[in-house]
C-alpha positions as CSV (number, residue, x, y, z in Angstrom):
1,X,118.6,0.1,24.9
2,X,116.9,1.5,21.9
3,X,115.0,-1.6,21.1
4,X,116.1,-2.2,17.5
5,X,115.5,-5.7,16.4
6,X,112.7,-5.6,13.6
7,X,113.0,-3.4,10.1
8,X,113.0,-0.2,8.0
9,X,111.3,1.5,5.7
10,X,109.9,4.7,4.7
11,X,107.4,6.9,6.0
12,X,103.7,8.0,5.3
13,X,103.4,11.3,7.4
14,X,99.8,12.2,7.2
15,X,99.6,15.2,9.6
16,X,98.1,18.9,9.2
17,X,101.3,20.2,7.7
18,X,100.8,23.6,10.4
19,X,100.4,21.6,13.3
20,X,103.3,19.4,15.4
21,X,102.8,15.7,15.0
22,X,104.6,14.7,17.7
23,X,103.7,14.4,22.3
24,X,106.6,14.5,23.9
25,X,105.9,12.0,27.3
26,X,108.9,14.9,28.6
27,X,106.3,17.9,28.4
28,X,104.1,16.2,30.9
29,X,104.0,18.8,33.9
30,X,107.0,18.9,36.3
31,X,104.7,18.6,39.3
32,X,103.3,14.9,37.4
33,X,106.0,13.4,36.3
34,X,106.3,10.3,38.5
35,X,103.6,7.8,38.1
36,X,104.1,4.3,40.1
37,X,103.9,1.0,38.0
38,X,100.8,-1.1,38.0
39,X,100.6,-4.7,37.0
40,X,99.5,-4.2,33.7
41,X,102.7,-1.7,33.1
42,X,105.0,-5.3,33.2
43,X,102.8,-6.9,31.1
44,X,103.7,-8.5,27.9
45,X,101.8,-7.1,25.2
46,X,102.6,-8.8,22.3
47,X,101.2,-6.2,20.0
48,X,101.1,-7.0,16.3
49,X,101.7,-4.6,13.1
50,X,105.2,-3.9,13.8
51,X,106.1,-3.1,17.2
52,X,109.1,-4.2,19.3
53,X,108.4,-5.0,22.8
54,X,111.5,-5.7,25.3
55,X,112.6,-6.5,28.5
56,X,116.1,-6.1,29.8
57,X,117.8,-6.4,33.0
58,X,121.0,-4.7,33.6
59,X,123.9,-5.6,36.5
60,X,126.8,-4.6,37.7
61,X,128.5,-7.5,39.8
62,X,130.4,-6.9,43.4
63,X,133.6,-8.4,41.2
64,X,133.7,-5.2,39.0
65,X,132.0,-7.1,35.6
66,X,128.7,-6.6,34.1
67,X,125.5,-8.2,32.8
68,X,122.6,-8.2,31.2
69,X,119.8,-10.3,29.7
70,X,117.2,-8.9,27.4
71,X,113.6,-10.8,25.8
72,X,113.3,-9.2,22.0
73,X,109.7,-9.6,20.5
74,X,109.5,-8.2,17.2
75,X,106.0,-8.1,15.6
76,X,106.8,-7.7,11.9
77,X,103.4,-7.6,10.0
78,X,101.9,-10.2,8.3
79,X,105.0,-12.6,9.6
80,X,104.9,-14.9,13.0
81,X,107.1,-12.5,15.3
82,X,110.9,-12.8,15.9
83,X,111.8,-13.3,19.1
84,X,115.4,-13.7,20.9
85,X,116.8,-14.0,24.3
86,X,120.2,-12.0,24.9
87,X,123.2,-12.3,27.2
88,X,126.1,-9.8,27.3
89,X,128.7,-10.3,30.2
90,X,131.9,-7.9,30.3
91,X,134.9,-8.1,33.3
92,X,137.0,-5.4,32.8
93,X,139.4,-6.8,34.9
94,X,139.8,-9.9,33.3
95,X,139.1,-8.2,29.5
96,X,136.5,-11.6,29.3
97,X,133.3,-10.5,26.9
98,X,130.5,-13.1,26.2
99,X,127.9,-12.5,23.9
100,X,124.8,-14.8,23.1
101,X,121.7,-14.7,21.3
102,X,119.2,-17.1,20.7
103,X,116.0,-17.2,18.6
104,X,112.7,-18.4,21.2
105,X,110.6,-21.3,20.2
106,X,107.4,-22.0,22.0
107,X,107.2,-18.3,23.8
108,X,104.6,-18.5,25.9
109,X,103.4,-15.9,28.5
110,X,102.0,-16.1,31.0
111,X,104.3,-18.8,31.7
112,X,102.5,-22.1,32.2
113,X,102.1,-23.7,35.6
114,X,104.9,-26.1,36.4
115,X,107.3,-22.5,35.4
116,X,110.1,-22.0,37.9
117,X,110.6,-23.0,41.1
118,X,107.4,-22.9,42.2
119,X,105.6,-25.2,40.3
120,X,102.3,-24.3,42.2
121,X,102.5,-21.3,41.3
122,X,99.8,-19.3,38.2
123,X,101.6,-16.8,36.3
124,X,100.2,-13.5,35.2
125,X,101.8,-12.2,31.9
126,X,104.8,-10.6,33.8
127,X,106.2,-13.9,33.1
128,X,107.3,-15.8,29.7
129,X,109.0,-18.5,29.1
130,X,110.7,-20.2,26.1
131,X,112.5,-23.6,24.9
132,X,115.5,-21.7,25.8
133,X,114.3,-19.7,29.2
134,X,112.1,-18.8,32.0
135,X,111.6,-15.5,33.4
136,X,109.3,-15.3,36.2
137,X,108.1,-12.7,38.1
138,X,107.0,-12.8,41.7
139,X,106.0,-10.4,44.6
140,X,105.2,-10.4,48.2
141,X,102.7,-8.7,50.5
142,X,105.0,-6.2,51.5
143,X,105.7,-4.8,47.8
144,X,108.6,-6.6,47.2
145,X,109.0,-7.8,43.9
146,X,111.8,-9.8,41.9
147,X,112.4,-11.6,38.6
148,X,114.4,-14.7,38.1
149,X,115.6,-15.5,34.8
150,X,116.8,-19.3,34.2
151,X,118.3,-19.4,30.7
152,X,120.3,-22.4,28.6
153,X,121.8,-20.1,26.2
154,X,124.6,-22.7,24.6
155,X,126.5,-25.1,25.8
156,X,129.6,-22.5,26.9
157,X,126.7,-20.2,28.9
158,X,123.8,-21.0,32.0
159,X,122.0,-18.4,33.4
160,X,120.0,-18.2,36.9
161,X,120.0,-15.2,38.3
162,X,117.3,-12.6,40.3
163,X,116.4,-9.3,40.4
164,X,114.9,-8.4,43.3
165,X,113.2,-5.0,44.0
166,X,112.5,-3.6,47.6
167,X,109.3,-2.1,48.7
168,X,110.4,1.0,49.6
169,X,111.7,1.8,46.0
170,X,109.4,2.4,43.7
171,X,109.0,1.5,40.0
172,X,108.2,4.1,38.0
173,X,106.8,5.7,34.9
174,X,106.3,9.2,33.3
175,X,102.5,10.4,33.9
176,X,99.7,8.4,35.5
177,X,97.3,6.3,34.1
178,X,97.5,3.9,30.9
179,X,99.2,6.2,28.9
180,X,101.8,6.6,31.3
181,X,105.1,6.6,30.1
182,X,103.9,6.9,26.2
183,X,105.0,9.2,23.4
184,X,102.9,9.7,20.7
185,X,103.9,9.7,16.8
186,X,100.8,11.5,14.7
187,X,98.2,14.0,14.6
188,X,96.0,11.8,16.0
189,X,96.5,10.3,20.0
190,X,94.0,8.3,19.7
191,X,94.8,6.7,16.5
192,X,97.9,7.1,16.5
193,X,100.9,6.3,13.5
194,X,103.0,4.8,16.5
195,X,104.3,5.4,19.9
196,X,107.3,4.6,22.4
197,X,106.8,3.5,26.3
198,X,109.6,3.5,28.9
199,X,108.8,1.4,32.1
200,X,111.5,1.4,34.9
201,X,112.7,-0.4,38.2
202,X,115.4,2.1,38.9
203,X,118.0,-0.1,41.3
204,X,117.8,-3.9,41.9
205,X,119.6,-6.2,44.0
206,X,120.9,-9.4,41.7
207,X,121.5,-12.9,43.3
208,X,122.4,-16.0,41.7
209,X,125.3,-17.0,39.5
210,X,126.3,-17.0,35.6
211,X,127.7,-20.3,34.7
212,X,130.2,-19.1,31.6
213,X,132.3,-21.5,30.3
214,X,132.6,-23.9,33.3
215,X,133.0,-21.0,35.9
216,X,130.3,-20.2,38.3
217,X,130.0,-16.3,38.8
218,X,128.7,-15.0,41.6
219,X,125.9,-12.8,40.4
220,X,125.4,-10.6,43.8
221,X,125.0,-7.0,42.7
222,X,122.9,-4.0,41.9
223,X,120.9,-4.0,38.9
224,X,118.1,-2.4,37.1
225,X,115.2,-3.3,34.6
226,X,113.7,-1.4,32.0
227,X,110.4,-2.0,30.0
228,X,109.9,-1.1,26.9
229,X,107.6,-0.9,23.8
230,X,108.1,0.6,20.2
231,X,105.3,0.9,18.2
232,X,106.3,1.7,14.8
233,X,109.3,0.7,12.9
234,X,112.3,1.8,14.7
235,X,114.1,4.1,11.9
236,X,111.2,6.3,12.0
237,X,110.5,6.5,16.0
238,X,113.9,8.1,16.4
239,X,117.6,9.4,14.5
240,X,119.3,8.6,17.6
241,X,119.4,7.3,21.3
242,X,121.1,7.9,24.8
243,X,121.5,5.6,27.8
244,X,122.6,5.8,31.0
245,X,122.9,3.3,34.1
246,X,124.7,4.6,37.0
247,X,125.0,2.6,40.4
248,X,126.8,3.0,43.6
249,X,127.4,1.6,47.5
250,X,127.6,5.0,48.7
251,X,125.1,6.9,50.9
252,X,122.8,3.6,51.5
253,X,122.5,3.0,47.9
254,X,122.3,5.4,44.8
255,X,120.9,5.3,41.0
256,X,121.1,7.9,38.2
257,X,119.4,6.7,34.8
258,X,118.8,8.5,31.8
259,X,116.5,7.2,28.4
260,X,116.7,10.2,25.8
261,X,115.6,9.8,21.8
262,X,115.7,12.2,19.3
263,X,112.6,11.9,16.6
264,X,113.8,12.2,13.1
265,X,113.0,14.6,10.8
266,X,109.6,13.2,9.6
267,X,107.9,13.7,13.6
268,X,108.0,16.9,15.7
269,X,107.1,20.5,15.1
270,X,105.0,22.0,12.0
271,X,106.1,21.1,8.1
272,X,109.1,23.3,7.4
273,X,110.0,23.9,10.8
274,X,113.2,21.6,10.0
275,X,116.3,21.8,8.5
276,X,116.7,20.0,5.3
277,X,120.3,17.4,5.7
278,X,123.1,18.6,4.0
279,X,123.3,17.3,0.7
280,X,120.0,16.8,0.6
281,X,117.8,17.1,-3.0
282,X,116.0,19.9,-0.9
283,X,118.7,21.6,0.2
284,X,120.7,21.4,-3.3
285,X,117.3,22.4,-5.4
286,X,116.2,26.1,-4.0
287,X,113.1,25.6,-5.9
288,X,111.9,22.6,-4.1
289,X,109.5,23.0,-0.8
290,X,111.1,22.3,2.6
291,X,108.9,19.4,4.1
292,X,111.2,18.2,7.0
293,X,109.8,19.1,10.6
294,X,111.6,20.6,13.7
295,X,113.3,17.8,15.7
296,X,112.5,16.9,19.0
297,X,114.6,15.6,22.1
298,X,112.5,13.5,24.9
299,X,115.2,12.9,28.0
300,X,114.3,11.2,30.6
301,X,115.2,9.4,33.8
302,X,115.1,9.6,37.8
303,X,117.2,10.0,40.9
304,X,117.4,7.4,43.9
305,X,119.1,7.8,46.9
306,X,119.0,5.4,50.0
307,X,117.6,2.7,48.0
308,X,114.6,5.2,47.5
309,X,113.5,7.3,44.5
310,X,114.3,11.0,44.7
311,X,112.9,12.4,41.9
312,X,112.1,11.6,38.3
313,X,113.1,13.4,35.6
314,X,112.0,15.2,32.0
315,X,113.0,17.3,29.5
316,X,112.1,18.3,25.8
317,X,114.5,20.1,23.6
318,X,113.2,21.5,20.1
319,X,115.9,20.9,17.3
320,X,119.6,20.4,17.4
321,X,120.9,23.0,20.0
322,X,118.0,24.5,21.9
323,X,118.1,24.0,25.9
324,X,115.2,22.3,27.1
325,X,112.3,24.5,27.9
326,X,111.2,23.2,30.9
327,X,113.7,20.9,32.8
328,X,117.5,21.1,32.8
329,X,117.6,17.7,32.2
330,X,119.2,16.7,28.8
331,X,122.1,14.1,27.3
332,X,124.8,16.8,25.4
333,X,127.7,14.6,23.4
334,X,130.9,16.7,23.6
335,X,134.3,16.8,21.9
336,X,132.6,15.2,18.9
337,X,134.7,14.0,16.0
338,X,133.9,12.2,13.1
339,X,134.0,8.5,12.8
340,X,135.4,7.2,9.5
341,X,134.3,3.2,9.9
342,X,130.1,4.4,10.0
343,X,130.2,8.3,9.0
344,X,128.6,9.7,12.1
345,X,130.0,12.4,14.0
346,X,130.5,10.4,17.4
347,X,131.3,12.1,21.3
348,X,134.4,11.5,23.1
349,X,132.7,12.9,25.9
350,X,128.8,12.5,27.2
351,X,127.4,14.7,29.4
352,X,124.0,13.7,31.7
353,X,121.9,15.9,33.3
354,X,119.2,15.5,35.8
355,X,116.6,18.1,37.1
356,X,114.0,17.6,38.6
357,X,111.6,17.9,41.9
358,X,112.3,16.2,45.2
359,X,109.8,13.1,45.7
360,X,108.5,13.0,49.2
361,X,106.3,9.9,49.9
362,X,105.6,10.0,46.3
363,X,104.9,13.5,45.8
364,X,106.4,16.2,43.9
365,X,107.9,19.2,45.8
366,X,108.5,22.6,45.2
367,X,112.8,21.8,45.6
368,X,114.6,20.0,43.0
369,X,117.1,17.6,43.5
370,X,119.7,17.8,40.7
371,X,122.7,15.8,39.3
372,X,125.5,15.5,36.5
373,X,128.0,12.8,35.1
374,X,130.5,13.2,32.6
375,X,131.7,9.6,30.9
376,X,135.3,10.5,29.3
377,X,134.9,7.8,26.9
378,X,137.8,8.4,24.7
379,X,140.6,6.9,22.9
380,X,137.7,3.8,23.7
381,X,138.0,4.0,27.0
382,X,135.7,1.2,28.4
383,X,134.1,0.6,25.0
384,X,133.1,-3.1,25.3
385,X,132.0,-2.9,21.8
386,X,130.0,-1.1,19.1
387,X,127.7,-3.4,17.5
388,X,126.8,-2.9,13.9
389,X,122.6,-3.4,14.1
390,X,122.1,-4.7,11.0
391,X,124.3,-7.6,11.4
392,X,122.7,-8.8,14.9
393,X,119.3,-8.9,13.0
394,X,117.4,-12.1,12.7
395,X,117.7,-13.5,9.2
396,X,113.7,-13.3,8.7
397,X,114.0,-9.4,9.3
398,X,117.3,-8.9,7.4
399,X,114.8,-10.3,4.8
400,X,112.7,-7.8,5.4
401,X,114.6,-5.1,5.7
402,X,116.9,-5.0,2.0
403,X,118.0,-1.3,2.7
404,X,116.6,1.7,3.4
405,X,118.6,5.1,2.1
406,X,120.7,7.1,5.2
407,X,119.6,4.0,7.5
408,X,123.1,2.9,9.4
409,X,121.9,1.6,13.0
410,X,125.1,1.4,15.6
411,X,124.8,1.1,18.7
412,X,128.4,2.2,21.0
413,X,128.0,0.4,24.9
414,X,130.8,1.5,27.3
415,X,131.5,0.6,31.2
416,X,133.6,3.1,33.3
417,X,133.8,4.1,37.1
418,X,132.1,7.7,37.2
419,X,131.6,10.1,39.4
420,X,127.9,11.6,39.9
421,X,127.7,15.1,41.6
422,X,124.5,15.4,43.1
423,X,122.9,18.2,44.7
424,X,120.2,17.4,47.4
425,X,117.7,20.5,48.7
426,X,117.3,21.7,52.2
427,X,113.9,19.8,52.8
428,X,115.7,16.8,52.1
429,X,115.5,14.5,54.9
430,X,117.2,11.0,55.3
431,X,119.0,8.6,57.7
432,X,121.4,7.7,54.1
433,X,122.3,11.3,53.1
434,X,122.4,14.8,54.2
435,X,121.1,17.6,51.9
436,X,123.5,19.5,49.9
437,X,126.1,18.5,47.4
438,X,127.7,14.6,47.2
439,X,130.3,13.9,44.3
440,X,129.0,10.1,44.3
441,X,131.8,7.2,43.3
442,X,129.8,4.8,41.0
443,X,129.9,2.6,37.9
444,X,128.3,3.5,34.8
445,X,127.1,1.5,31.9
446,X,126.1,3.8,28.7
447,X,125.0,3.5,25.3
448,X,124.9,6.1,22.2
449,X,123.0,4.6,19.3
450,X,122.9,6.3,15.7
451,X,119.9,4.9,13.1
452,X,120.4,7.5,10.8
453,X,121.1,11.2,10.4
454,X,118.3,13.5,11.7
């Protein structure tokens, strides 16, 4: 989920040298962190420049398989944006993997009247369509809200399928207000040299079926959605990503997800806070300045139990090793080894972490709620597959693109039962759970992505 899909290229810091040119979303107060989403938060932007804007649903089906569709919109300057509709479907069981991806003609959102199955119905810009697909989105007085995607990808896969949201669990983002959920990039907040935003529906309910190669599959499940928007070219937002989906049937429904990026070396703390890469000209030639910046780690996620959110998460971590300074919460990759086929040193092991306060009707409290998963990944256990980025690109950005120095984008998605300890505090009170510890039986879906060395 780390939104590649558009270019690379170099960057222009222009920030007071003593001063951090990076805000973290994660270092918004712990008491603030939970925001709920507004309509405009689902909204297609369709910014221009070069910004990638996507929306992806995630399932896991009742059967044991996964899914997941995703809406690319890559802005990429001067050019008429690239956009693509994605399918992914895995069954473990079975060892079946489908992958599709389609370039859009005629996007259009709001989709027109006449879109879906209500062909009454006005659409707000929640809702696209394309030659290809519909997705539309639709809500009901009681705060229930859904989307149904409807999607010809070839003639081997048909998609129509729902999401469907309950009232009582909240959407969320990080911080209130319009600038909820947004990192900046730059001196400068208000003109900023770009920015990343993180919109979530935690745990779904999916419906519908997945017509793959003649065979209609039942698409009941639990699910997830995620909204999200890079504003600057992807190679310089971040060095590397973590993602974690976890869902499970037990205690009335539960949800542990996880977003974390790491900035690269040209955003974060004051010029020469950094460590110049190994084998670097810098690091070779004594005499020349150090200009790199201190890193910085933005983790963050949230906690539902009994179909309802428990607590949202965030933490910020300054540089390679240091413990987040003001949350627990935090993505660690352990028995790492290095990786021959791309030259990154890759986990074995990842370790999540949530901490964060207890969410009553909304509010923070003073008690946290916490929770860990470790995904033994392996020997490849439940790798479905690592993609190499650059080859998935469109052909009009691979135009773009050429090649950028130290820039090797690959992204490594794996599916496993896990096991989610959680640890509920005393003022916890529920009809689905008890407080105190749970060791939670789940599924998780994960990604690690590396763009390029730190």
């Amino acid at each position: 989920m780390s939104g590649w899909g558009s270019w690379l290229s170099g960057a222009d810091t222009s920030a007071t040298d003593s001063q951090p040119n990076f805000k973290a979303v994660s270092d918004t107060p712990q008491n603030a962190l939970f925001a709920p989403l507004e309509k405009s938060d689902l909204e297609w932007t369709c910014a221009g420049g070069f910004t990638t804007e996507t929306q992806v649903w995630y399932t896991i089906l009742d059967d044991g398989a996964f899914a997941t569709s995703q809406i690319i919109h890559s802005a990429i300057g001067l050019w008429y944006p690239q956009i693509q509709v994605t399918f992914k479907y895995f069954n473990p069981k079975t060892g079946q993997k489908i992958w599709k991806s389609a370039s859009v003609s005629k996007f259009e959102t709001p989709a027109p009247q006449g879109t879906g199955r209500d062909k009454s119905k006005q659409h707000d810009k929640r809702s696209c369509k394309g030659e290809q697909f519909s997705v539309i989105h639709n809500g009901t007085a009681d705060g229930t809200e859904s989307y149904t995607i409807e999607a010809n990808m070839d003639a081997e896969v048909q998609l129509s399928y729902t999401f469907t949201k309950s009232a009582k669990h909240a959407g969320w983002k990080l911080g209130a207000g319009p600038e909820g959920g947004k990192s900046f990039f730059g001196s400068n907040t208000a003109n900023p040299d770009g920015y990343v935003i993180h919109r979530f529906w935690p745990r779904t309910s999916t419906t519908g079926h997945l017509l793959i190669k003649g065979q209609a599959i039942d698409a009941k499940g639990q699910g997830m959605f995620i909204h999200a928007i890079q504003g600057m070219r992807p190679n310089l937002v971040a060095s590397r990503w973590n993602f974690a989906n976890f869902q499970s049937e037990d205690l009335a429904g539960v949800a542990a997800i996880s977003m974390e990026f790491t900035t690269t070396s040209d955003y974060g703390g004051p010029v020469g806070s950094g460590t110049p890469k190994s084998g670097s000209q810098i690091s070779q030639q004594g005499g020349q300045p150090n200009r790199t910046r201190e890193t910085r780690t933005v983790t963050i996620g949230s906690i539902s139990v009994g179909d309802e959110l428990v607590a949202v998460t965030a933490g910020t971590r300054h540089g390679k090793t240091a413990a987040p300074g003001n949350s627990d919460t935090q993505v660690e990759h352990q028995k790492v080894k290095h990786d021959a086929e791309t030259g990154y040193t890759i986990p074995e092991q990842l370790h999540f972490v949530w901490d964060g306060p207890l969410l009553v009707a909304g509010k923070s409290q003073s008690e946290k709620v916490r929770a860990d998963l470790t995904a033994d990944i392996s020997a490849g256990k439940g790798l479905i597959e690592r993609v190499d980025v650059l080859g998935e690109m469109p052909a009009m950005v691979r135009k773009v693109v050429n090649y950028v120095a130290g820039t090797k984008p690959y992204i490594w998605q794996s599916f496993l039962p896990a096991k989610l300890n959680l640890t509920l505090p005393e003022s916890y009170k529920s009809d689905s759970a008890s407080a105190g510890a749970h060791t939670v039986d789940g599924t998780w879906f994960g990604e690690f992505t590396f763009i390029s060395e730190p």
